[in-house]
C-alpha positions in Angstrom: 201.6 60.9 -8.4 202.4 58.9 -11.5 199.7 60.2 -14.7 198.5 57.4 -16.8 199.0 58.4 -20.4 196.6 57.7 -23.3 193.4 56.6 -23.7 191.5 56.2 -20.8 187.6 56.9 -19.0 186.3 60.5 -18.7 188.1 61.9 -15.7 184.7 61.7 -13.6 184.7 60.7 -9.7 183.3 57.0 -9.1 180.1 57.4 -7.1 179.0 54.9 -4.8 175.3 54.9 -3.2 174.3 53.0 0.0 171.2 50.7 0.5 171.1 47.1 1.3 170.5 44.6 -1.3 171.1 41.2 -2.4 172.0 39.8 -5.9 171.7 36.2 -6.4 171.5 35.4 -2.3 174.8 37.6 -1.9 173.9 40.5 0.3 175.9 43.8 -0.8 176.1 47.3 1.5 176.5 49.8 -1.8 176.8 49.9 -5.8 177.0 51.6 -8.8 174.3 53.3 -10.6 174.7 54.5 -14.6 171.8 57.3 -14.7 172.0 57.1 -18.5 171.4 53.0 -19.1 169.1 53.3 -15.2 171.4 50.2 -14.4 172.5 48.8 -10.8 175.9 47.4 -10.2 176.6 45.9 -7.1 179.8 45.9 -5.2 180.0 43.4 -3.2 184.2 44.8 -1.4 182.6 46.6 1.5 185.4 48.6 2.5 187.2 51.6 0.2 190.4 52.9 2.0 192.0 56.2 0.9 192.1 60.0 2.1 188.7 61.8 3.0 189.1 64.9 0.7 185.9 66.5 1.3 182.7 66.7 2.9 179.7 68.0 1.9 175.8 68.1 1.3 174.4 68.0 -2.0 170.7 68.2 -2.8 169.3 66.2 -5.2 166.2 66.0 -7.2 163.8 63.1 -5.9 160.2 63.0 -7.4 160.2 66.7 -8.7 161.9 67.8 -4.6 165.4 68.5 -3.7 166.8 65.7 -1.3 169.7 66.3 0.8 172.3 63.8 0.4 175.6 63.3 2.2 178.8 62.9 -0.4 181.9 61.4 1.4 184.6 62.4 -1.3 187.6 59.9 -0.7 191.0 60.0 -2.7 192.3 56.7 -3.6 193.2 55.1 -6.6 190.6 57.6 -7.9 188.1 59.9 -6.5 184.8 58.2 -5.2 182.3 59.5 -3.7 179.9 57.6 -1.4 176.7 59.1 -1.7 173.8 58.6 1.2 170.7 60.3 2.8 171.3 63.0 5.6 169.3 61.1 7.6 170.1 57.9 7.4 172.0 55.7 9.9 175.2 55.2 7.7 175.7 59.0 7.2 174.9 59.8 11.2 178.0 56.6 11.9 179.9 58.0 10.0 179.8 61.5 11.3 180.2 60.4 14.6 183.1 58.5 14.3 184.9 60.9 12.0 184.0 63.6 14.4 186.9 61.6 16.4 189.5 61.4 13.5 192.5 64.2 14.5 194.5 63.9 11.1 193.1 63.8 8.2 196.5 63.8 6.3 196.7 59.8 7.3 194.5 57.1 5.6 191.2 55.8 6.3 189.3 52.9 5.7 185.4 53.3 5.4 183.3 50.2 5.2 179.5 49.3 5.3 177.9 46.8 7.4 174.6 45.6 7.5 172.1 46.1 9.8 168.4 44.3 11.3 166.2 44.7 8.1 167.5 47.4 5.6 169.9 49.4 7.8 173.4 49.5 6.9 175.7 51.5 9.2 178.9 52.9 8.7 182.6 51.7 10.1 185.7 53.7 10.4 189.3 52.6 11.2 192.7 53.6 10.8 194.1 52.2 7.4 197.7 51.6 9.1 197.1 50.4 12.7 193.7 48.9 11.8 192.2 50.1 15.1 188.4 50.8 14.9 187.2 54.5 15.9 184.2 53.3 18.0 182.0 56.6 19.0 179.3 56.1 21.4 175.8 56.7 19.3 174.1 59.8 20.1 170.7 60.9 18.0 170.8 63.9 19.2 174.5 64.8 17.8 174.7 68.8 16.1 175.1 66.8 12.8 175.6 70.0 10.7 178.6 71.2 13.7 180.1 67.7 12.6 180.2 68.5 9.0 181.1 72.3 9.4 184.2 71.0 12.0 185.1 68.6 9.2 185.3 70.8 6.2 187.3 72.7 8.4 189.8 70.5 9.4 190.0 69.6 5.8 190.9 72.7 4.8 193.9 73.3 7.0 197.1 73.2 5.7 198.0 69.4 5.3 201.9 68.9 4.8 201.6 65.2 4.3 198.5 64.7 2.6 198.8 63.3 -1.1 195.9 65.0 -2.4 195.8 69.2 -2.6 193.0 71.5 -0.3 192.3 74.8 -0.6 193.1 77.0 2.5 190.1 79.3 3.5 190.2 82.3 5.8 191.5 81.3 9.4 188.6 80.6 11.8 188.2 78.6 14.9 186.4 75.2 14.9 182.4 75.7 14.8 181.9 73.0 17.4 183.5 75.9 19.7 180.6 78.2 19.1 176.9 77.6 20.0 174.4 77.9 17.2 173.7 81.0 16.4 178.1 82.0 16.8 178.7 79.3 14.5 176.1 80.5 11.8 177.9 84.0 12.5 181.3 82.2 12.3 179.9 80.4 8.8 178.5 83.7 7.4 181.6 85.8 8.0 184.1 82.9 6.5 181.4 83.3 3.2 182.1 86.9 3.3 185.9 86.7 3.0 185.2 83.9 0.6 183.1 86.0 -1.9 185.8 89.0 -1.4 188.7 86.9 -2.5 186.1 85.9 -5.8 186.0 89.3 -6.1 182.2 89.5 -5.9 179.7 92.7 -5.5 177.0 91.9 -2.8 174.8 91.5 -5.4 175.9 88.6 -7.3 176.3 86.5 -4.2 172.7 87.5 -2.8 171.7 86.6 -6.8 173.5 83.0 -6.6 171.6 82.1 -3.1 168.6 82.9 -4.9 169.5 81.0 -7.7 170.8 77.9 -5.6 168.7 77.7 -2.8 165.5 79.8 -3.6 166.3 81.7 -0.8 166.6 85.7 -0.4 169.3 86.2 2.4 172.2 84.1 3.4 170.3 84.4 7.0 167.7 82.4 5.7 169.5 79.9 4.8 169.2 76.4 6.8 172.7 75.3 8.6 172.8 72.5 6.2 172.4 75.3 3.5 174.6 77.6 4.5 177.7 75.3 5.4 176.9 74.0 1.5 177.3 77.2 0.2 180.6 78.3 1.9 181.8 74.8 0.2 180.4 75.8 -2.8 182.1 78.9 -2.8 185.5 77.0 -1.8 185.6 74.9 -5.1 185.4 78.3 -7.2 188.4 79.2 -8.8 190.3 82.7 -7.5 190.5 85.4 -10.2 193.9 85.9 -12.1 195.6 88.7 -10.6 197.1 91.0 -13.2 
């Protein structure tokens, strides 16, 4: 990958956010928001192609309560990350149809389209054969077995890829387990995770208290706990002497 020297912008991903609006009788799928100047920017290109890096739930403050939001972190000409509500219809299409994507090491094209009064759903295809990934709709999908699948398909060793992952400890898909196995299966992948940081019990039982308000790991929702072993992912490995 070729470094642009110089001056340039801070080195912060591009976050795109997902409602339906209209600007001057143009309707637009998603946009940009600066939180500083509280200004919309709407982009009207409704399809970003690039590699799906990462996948992941991030809560965020809404009228004084934490909001779960879903962040589809894509690697193109820079990092973007399209940011939606768990529960809305574009974050349940795309989990469905990326539930059917088998390598992750190829491109992607992700693209909004608009729905019957404010819904705007979500479109997947293959960026080199253009062929549509077209999942039949299901409600009553595991959405947190999608997501936990996901991350760790993402995390397997991609020889091809242009963008770098981090390897975690070997452990069969979650969609292969029922509930409570995958919650197992989650909670021992943390443990390996906090052994190779190198962390007592205590400071990891101190951080989910600190993150999620939460005593035990046990306690934690699915949605929690498959944040946390993504948290814990992202944290750099000690220096070994």
């Amino acid at each position: 990958m070729q470094i642009k020297l110089g001056l340039r912008n801070k080195p912060d991903p591009i976050h795109l956010y997902v409602r339906k609006k209209e600007d001057n009788g143009n309707d637009y799928c998603w946009y940009y928001y600066d939180v500083e100047k509280q200004i919309s920017t709407p982009e009207y290109q409704p399809a970003l192609c690039g590699y799906l890096s990462n996948l992941r739930i991030t809560n965020k403050d809404y009228k004084g309560k934490d909001t779960p939001k879903l962040d589809i972190v894509m690697e193109c000409d820079d990092t973007y990350i399209i940011r939606t509500g768990i529960e809305t219809y574009f974050a349940k299409t795309f989990l469905l149809a990326i539930a059917e994507v088998q390598d992750f090491s190829k491109p992607i094209i992700v693209y909004a389209s608009l729905g019957k009064e404010n819904v705007v759903f979500c479109r997947i295809c293959d960026a080199e054969t253009k062929t549509k990934i077209k999942p039949e709709w299901n409600p009553e999908a595991d959405w947190a077995a999608i997501i936990a699948n996901v991350q760790f398909q993402l995390n397997q060793p991609q020889p091809q890829s242009t963008f770098e992952v981090t390897t975690p400890p070997t452990l069969l898909p979650p969609t292969s387990f029922d509930n409570q196995a995958r919650r197992d299966a989650l909670i021992a992948q943390s443990d390996k995770l906090i052994e190779a940081l190198g962390w007592t019990k205590r400071r990891a039982q101190e951080y989910v208290i600190q993150t999620y308000k939460k005593s035990l790991r046990s306690e934690l929702t699915d949605a929690e706990l498959i944040d946390f072993v993504g948290k814990l992912q992202k944290m750099p490995l000690p220096v070994k002497r």
